[in-house]
C-alpha positions in Angstrom: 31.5 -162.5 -86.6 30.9 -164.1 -83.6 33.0 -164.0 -80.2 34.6 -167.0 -77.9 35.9 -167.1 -75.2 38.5 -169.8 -75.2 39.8 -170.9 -71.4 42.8 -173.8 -72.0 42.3 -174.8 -68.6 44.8 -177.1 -67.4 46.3 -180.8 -67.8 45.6 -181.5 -71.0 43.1 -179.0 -71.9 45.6 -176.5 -73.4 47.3 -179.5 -75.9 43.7 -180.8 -77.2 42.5 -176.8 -77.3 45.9 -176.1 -79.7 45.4 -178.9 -82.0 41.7 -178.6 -82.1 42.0 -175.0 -83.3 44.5 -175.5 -85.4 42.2 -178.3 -87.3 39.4 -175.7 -87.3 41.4 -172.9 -88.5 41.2 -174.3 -92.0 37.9 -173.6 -92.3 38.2 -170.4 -92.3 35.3 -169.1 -89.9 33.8 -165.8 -88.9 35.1 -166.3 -85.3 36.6 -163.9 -82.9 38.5 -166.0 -80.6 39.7 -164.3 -77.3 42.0 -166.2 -74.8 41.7 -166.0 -71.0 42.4 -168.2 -67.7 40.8 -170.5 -65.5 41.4 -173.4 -63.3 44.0 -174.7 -61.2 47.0 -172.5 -61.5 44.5 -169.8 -61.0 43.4 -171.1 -58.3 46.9 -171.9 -56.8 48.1 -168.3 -57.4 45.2 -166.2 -57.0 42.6 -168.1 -54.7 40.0 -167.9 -57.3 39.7 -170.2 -60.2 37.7 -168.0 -62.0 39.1 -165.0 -61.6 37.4 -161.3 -62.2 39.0 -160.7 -65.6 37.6 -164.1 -66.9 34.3 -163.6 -65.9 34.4 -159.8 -67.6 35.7 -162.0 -70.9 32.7 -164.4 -70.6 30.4 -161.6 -70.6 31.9 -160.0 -73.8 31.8 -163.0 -76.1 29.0 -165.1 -76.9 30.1 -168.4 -75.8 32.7 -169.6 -74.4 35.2 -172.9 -75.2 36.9 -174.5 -72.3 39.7 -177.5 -72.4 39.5 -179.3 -69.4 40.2 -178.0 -65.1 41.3 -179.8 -62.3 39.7 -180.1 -59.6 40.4 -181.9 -56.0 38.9 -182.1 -52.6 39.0 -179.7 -50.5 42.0 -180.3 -48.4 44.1 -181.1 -51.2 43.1 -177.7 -52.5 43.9 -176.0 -49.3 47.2 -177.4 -49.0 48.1 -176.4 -52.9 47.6 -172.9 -52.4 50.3 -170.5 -52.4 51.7 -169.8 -48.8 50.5 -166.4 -48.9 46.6 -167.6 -49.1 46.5 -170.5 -46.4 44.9 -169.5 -43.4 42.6 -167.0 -45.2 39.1 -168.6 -45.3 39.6 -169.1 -49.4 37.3 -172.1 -50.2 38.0 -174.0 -53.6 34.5 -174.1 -55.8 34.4 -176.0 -59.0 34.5 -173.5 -62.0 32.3 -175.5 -63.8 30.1 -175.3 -61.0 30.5 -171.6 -60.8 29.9 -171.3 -64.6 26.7 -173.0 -64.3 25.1 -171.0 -61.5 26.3 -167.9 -62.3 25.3 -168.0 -65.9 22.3 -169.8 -65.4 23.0 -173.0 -67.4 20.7 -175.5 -66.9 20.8 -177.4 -69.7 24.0 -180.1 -70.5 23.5 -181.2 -73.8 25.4 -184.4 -74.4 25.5 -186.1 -77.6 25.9 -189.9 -78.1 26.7 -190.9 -81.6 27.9 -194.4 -83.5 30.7 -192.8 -85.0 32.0 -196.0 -86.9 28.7 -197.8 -87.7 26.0 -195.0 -87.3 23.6 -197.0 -85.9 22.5 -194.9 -83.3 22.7 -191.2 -82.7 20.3 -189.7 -79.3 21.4 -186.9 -77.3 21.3 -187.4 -73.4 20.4 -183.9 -71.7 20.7 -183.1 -68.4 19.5 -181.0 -65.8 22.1 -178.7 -64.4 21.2 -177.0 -61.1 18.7 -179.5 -59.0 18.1 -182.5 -58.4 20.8 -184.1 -55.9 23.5 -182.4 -56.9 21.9 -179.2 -55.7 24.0 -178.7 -52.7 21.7 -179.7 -50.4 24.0 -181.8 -48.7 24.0 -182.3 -44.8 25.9 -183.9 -41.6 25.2 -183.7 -38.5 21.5 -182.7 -38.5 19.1 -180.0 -36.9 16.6 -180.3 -35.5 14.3 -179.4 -39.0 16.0 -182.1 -41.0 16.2 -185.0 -37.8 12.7 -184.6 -37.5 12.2 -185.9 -41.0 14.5 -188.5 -40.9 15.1 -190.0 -37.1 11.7 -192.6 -37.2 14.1 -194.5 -39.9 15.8 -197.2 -37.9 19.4 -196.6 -38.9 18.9 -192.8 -38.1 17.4 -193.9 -34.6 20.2 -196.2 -34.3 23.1 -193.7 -35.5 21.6 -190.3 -33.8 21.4 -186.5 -35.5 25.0 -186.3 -34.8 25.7 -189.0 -37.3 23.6 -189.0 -39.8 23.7 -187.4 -43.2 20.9 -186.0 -45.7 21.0 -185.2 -49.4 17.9 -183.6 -50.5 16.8 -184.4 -53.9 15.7 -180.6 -54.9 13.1 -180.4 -58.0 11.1 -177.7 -59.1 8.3 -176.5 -61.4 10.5 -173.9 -62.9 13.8 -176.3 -63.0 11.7 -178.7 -64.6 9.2 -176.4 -67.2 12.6 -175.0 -68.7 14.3 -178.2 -69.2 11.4 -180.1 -70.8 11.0 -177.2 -72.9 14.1 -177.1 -73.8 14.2 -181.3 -74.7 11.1 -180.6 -76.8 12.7 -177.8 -78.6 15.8 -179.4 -79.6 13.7 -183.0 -80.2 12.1 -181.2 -83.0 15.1 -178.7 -84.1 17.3 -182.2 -84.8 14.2 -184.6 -86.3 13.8 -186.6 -83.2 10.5 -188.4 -82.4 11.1 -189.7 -79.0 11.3 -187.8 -76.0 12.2 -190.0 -72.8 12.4 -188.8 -69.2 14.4 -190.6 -67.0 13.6 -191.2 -63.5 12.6 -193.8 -60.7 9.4 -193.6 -60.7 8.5 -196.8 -58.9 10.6 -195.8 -56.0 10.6 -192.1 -55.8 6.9 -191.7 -56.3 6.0 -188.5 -55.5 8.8 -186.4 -56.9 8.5 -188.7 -59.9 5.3 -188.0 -60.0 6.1 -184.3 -60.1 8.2 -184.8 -63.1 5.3 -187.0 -64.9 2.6 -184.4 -64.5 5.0 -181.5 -65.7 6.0 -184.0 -68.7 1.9 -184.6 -69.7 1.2 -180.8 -69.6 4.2 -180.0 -71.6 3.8 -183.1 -74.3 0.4 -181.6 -75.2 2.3 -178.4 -76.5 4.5 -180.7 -78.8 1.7 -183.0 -80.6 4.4 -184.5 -82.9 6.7 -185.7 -80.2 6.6 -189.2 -78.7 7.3 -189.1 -74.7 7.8 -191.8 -72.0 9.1 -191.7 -68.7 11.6 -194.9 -68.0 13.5 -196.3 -64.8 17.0 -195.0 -64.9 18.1 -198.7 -64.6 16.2 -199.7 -67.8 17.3 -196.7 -69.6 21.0 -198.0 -68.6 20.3 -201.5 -70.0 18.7 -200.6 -73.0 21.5 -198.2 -73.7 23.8 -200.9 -74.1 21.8 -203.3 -75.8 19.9 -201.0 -78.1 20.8 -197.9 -78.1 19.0 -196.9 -81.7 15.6 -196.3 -79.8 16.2 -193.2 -78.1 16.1 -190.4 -79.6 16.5 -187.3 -76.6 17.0 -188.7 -73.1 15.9 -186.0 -70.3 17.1 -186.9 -66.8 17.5 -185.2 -63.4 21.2 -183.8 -62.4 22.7 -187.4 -60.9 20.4 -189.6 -63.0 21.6 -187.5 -66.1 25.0 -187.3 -64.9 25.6 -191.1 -64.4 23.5 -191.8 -68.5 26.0 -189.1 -70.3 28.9 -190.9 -69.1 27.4 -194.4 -69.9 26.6 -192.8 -73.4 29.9 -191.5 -74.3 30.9 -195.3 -73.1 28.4 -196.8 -75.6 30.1 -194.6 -78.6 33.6 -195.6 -77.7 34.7 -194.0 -74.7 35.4 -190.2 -72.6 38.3 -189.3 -75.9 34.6 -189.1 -78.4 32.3 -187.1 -76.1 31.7 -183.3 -76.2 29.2 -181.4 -74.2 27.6 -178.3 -74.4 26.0 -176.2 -71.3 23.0 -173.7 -72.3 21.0 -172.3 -70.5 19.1 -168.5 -71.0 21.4 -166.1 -71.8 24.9 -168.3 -71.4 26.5 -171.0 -72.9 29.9 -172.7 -72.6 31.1 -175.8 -74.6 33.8 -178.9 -73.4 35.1 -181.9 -73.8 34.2 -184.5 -71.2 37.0 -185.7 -70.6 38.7 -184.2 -67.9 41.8 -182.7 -67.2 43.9 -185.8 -66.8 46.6 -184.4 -65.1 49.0 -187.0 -65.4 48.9 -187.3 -69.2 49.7 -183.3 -69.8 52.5 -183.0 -72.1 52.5 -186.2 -73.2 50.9 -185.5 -76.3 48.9 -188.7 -76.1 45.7 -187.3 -75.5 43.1 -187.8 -78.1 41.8 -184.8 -79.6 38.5 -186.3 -81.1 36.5 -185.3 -78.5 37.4 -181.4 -78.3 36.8 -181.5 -82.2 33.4 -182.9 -81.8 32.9 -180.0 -79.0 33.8 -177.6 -81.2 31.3 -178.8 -84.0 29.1 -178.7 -81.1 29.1 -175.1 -80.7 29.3 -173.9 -84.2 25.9 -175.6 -84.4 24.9 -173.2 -81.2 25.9 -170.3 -82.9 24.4 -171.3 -86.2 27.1 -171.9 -88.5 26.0 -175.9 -89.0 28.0 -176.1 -92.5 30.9 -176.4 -91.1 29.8 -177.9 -88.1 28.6 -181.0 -90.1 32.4 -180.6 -92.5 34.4 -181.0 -89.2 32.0 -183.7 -87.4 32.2 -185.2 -91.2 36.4 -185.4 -90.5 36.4 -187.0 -87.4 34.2 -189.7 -88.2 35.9 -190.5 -91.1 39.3 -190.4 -89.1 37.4 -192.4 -86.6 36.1 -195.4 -88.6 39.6 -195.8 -90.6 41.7 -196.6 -87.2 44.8 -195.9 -88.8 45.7 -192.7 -87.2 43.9 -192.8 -83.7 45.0 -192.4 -80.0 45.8 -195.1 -77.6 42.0 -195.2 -76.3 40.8 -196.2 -79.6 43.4 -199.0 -79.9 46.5 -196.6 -82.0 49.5 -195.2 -81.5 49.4 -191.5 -83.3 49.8 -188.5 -80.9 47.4 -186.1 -80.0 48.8 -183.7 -82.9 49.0 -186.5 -85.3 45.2 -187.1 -85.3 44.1 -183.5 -85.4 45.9 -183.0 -88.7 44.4 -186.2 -90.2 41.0 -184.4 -89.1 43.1 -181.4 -91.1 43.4 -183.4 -93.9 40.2 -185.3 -94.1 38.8 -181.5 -94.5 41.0 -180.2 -97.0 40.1 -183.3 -98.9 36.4 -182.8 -98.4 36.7 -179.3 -99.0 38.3 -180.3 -102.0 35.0 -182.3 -102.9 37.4 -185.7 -103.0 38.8 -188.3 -100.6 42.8 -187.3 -100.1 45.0 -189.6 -102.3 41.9 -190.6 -104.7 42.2 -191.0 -108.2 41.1 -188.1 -110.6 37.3 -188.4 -111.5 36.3 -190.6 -108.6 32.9 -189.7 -106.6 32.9 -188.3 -103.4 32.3 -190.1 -100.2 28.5 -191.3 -100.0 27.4 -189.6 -96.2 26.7 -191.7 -93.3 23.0 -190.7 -93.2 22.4 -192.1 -96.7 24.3 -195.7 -96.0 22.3 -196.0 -92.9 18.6 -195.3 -94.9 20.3 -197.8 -97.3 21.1 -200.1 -94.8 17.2 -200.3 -93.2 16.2 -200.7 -97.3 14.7 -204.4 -98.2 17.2 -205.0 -101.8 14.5 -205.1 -103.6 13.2 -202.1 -103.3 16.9 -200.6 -103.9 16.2 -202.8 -106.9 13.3 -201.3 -108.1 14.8 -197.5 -107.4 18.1 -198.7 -109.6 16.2 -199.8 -112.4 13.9 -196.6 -112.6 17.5 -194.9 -113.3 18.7 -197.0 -115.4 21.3 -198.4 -113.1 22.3 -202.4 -112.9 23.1 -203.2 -109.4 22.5 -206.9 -108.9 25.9 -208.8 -108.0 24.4 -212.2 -109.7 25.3 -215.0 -108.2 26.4 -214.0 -105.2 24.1 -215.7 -102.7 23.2 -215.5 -98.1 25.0 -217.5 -96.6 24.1 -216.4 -92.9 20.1 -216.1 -93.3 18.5 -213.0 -91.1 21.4 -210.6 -91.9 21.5 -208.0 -93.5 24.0 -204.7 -94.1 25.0 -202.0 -95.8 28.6 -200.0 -96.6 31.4 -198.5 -98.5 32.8 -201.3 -100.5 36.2 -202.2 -100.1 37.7 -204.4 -102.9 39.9 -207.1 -102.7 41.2 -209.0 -105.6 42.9 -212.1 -105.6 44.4 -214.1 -109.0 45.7 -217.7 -108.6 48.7 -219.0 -108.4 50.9 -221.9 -110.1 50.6 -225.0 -107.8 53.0 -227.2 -109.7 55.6 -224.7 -109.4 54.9 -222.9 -105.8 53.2 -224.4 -103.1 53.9 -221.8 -100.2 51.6 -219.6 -98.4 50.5 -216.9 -99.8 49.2 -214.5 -96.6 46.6 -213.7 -99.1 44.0 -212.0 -96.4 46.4 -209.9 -94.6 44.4 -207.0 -96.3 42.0 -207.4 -93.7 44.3 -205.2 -91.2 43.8 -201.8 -93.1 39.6 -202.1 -94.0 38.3 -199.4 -92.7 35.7 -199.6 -90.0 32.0 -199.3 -91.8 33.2 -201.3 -94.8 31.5 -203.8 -97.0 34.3 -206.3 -97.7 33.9 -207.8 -102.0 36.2 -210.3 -102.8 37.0 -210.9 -106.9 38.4 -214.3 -107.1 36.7 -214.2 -110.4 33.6 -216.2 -109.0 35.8 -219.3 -108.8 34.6 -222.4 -106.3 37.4 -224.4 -106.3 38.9 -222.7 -103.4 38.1 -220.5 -100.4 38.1 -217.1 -100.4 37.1 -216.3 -96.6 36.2 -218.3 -93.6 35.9 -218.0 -89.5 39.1 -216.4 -88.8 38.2 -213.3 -91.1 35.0 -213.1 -89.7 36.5 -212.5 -86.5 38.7 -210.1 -87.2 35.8 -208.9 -89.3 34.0 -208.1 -86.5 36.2 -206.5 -84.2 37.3 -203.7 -86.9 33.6 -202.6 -87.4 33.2 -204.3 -91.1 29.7 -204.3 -92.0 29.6 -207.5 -94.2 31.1 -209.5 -97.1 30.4 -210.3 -100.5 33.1 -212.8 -102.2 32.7 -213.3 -106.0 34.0 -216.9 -105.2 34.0 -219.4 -102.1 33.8 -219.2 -98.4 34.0 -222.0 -95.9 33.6 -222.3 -92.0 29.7 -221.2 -92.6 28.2 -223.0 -89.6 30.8 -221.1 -87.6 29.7 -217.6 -89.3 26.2 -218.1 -88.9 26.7 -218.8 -85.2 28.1 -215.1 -85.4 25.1 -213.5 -87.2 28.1 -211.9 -89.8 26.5 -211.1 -93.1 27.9 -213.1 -95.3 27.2 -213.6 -99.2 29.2 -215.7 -101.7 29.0 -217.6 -104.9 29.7 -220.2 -103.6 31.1 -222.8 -100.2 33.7 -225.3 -100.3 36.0 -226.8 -98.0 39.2 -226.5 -99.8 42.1 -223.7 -98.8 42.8 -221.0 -100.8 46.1 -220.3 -98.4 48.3 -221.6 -101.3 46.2 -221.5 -104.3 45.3 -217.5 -104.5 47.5 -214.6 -103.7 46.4 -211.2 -103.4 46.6 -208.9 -106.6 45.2 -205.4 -105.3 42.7 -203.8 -103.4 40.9 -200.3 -104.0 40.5 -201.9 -108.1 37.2 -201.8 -109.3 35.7 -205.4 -109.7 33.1 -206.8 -111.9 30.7 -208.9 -111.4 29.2 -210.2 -114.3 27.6 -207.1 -116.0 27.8 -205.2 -112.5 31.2 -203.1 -111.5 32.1 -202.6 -107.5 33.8 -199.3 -107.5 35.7 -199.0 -104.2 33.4 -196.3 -102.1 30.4 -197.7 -103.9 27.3 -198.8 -101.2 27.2 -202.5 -101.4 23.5 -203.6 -100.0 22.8 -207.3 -99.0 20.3 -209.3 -97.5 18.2 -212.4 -97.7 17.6 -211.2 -101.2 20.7 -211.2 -102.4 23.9 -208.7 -102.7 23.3 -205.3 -105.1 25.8 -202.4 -105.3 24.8 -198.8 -105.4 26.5 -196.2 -107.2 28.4 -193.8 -105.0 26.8 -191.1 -107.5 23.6 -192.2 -107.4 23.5 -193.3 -103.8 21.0 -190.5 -102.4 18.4 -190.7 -105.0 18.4 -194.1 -104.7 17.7 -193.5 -101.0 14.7 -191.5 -101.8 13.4 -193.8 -104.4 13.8 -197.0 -102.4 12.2 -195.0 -99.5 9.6 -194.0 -101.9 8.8 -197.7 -103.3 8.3 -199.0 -99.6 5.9 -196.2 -98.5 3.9 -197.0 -101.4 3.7 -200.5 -101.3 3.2 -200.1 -97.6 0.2 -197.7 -98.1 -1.1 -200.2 -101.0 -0.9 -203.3 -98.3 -2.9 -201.7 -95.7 -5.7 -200.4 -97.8 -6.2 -204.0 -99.5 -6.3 -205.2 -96.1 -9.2 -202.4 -95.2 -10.9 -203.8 -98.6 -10.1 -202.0 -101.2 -9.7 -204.0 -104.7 -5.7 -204.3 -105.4 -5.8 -202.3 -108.6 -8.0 -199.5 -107.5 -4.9 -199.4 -104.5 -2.2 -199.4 -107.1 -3.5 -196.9 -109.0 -4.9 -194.6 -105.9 -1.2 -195.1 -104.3 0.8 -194.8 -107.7 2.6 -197.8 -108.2 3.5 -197.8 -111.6 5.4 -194.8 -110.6 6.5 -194.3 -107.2 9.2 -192.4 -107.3 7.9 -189.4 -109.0 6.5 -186.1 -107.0 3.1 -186.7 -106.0 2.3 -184.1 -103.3 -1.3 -185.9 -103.0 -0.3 -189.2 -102.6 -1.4 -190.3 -99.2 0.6 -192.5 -97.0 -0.6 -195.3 -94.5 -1.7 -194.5 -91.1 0.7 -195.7 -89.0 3.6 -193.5 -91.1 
């Protein structure tokens, strides 16, 4: 049994801490969960935000979950007091800020995950107790600090009396422990990359500081990668590609200003959770704030303080469920159909928490809700995304070694370059009596409930004489997160789609409508392909080779197969290019048989 300390907080913290627990109640965990105070109204009534009693809680429980406090300058806080404390000296001090100090945490831990796509998951982590936010914070200056500053021309200009200082505090100790710490949790979570943030071309020596401590550290962890990047580049390649990083370890402001940048990149503040570690303490939150002005609305999305939960149960090393519940919400996620305002829906904060609810019980259940009897379970993000980097032909090879057809014949690119990988979503259409009806059929309006991560196949029974898809679906394609499309019949408008890099594979092209020659039977049927079948939930897997469909049963070990194919023929390349004859490589490297255990098989170099 483990112990928490759960602190509502204020604004919406107490409405997104409710729903959240209820959602996690269903998993039925060892957890001692023990209520207490903090924030505003504590502050208000009492002069303390953290009162006496809270901190005795924090030190009985083993972590601690908080909602969400307000927190405002300090006249504002000074006027809000009750009458009886004005005039007393009382100074407001952010809990959080309190929290960290006095329980030494020094670590924020701030994951950054593609929840709809999964095409990148890196963890920013950031230092909690130096750097410029270490209250070192001065105006009006003695004599100590005007000596340091007043040969700058503005200070000369301005005087002691007017200018300010912020010292930029970093030590060896501040920065061993954190490094440490980035290494340790690089290799607990199968990263590769460590990257330390800094300036290092402007703030040369304390950057220097931080390089040094990073080279002695690195040599400790032999199997991690490091680098030390401009914060500005980091923020760039953040948004452009955010699948190279793997841990990002920054200094408090630089840190402070990447996390929020990150929980940008993965959709916004209502998808971010944090964790603060440090020593001895911990404490978990949602990012989010307290959002004073939304409390009681019920509009306040939930997601966030879901994934901070799942955040902590992975602290205190119960990551079965932790995975379940982060399981939920990306699945509740990527659909869209019962999301808060900030991810373009309607559904209240409530509403969202019990899809989560429900998306358990379902998995829980070891099948999707509302799915018919027999059908496989979901395939997991992980194993679409290897699928995804997998040439087809090696996918290929790993379904034929199983026995498996997978090959969607005649389906061909149309968008050369792409390539893609996701559930499959089908769609069939069935023609329609011309002679007798001629009106539209709004045959594509399926298009508004695919969920995001989808691979779109279209059964229009692989005929060409009309289209099936075009530049308006590829649109709204691309806004909903669909990962590509595979139509068993025509598509039109390709100069259009190529322009927008959307994978797209067909049987065939033609210009003629389909807007009052098809009309739309069913989706969620399964759909054949010649000898093939697209079950809905299947992995469909396209590129320049073609378009193949994987087995939602078989979708791991063809993972590890395909994976397995490419290592070899990898290994095999590079030793014929070091001159070995090719069939002393096939046979060294196991060709005829990749797949199979071979603990001695060696792999190439640069693996």
């Amino acid at each position: 049994m483990k112990s928490v300390a759960v602190l509502p907080g204020d604004g919406i913290g107490p409405e997104v801490v409710s729903a959240a627990l209820d959602t996690v109640e269903r998993l039925g965990l060892p957890l001692d969960l023990r209520f207490g105070e903090i924030g505003w109204e504590c502050w208000r009534q009492e002069g303390d935000p953290v009162p006496q009693r809270t901190w005795k809680l924090l030190e009985e429980t083993d972590t601690c979950l908080l909602g969400a406090i307000t927190s405002k300058p300090l006249r504002e806080a000074e006027a809000e007091l009750a009458p009886s404390l004005r005039g007393r000296g009382l100074t407001f001090v952010s809990p959080v800020v309190q929290l960290r100090q006095r329980l030494g945490l020094y670590a924020n831990i701030r994951p950054v995950t593609d929840l709809d796509h999964g095409r990148f998951d890196f963890t920013v982590i950031r230092e909690n107790t130096e750097g410029l936010y270490a209250g070192l914070d001065f105006h009006g200056l003695d004599p100590a600090l005007w000596n340091v500053v007043r040969h700058h021309p503005n200070a000369e200009a301005s005087g002691a009396e007017d200018t300010s200082v912020t010292l930029r505090l970093q030590t060896r100790f501040g920065i061993d422990r954190l490094l440490r710490y980035g290494f340790a949790y690089a290799e607990a979570h199968g990263h590769r990359l460590l990257t330390l943030v800094d300036k290092p071309n402007v703030l040369r020596n304390s950057s220097d500081h931080l390089r040094r401590r990073l080279e002695a550290i690195a040599r400790e962890h032999p199997g991690i990668e490091t680098e030390i990047l401009n914060v500005d580049a980091v923020a760039l390649w953040m948004v452009r590609r955010p699948e190279r990083f793997g841990v990002v370890v920054a200094e408090n402001m630089f840190g402070d200003i990447l996390s929020d940048l990150g929980a940008g990149v993965m959709g916004g503040l209502g998808l971010a959770s944090s964790g603060n570690i440090g020593d001895h303490g911990s404490y978990f939150e949602p990012v989010h704030g307290s959002a004073p002005g939304m409390a009681g609305q019920g509009r306040a999305n939930p997601m966030a303080m879901l994934l901070t939960v799942s955040q902590m149960l992975d602290h205190l090393d119960i990551p079965v469920p932790a995975e379940e519940l982060r399981h939920a919400v990306r699945a509740v996620a990527r659909a869209r159909t019962t999301v808060t305002y900030d991810l373009g829906g309607s559904a209240g904060t409530r509403q969202v928490a019990e899809a989560v609810s429900r998306r358990l019980t379902s998995q829980q259940a070891g099948s999707e809700t509302g799915a018919a009897e027999g059908e496989a379970p979901e395939v997991p993000d992980d194993v679409v995304d290897r699928l995804a980097r997998l040439d087809t032909a090696s996918v290929s090879d790993a379904l034929d070694s199983l026995g498996v057809g997978g090959v969607l014949a005649g389906i061909a690119p149309r968008v050369p370059g792409t390539r893609a990988a996701g559930r499959a979503f089908t769609v069939t259409y069935r023609p329609v009596d011309t002679r007798a009806d001629r009106g539209f059929r709004n045959a594509a309006n399926y298009l508004d409930d695919v969920p995001a991560g989808s691979f779109v196949v279209v059964d229009n029974a692989g005929s060409t004489t009309c289209t099936n898809w075009g530049s308006l679906l590829t649109a709204l394609a691309q806004r909903r997160g669909v990962r590509g499309t595979a139509v068993h019949g025509s598509a039109r408008d390709i100069s259009e789609i190529r322009a927008a890099g959307y994978p797209l594979f067909s049987t065939g092209a033609t210009m003629v409508s389909g807007k009052n020659r098809v009309e739309l039977a069913a989706t969620g049927r399964d759909v054949a392909v010649g000898e093939v079948t697209v079950r809905p939930g299947d992995i469909v897997v396209a590129d320049d080779n073609g378009a193949l469909v994987v087995p939602a049963a078989h979708a791991a070990e063809v993972a590890d197969r395909a994976e397995r194919v490419e290592r070899t023929e990898a290994a095999i390349a590079e030793a014929v290019a070091g001159g070995l004859r090719l069939d002393e490589a096939r046979r060294r490297f196991g060709y005829a048989d990749p797949w199979s255990d071979r603990s001695e098989r060696p792999t190439p170099s640069h693996a």
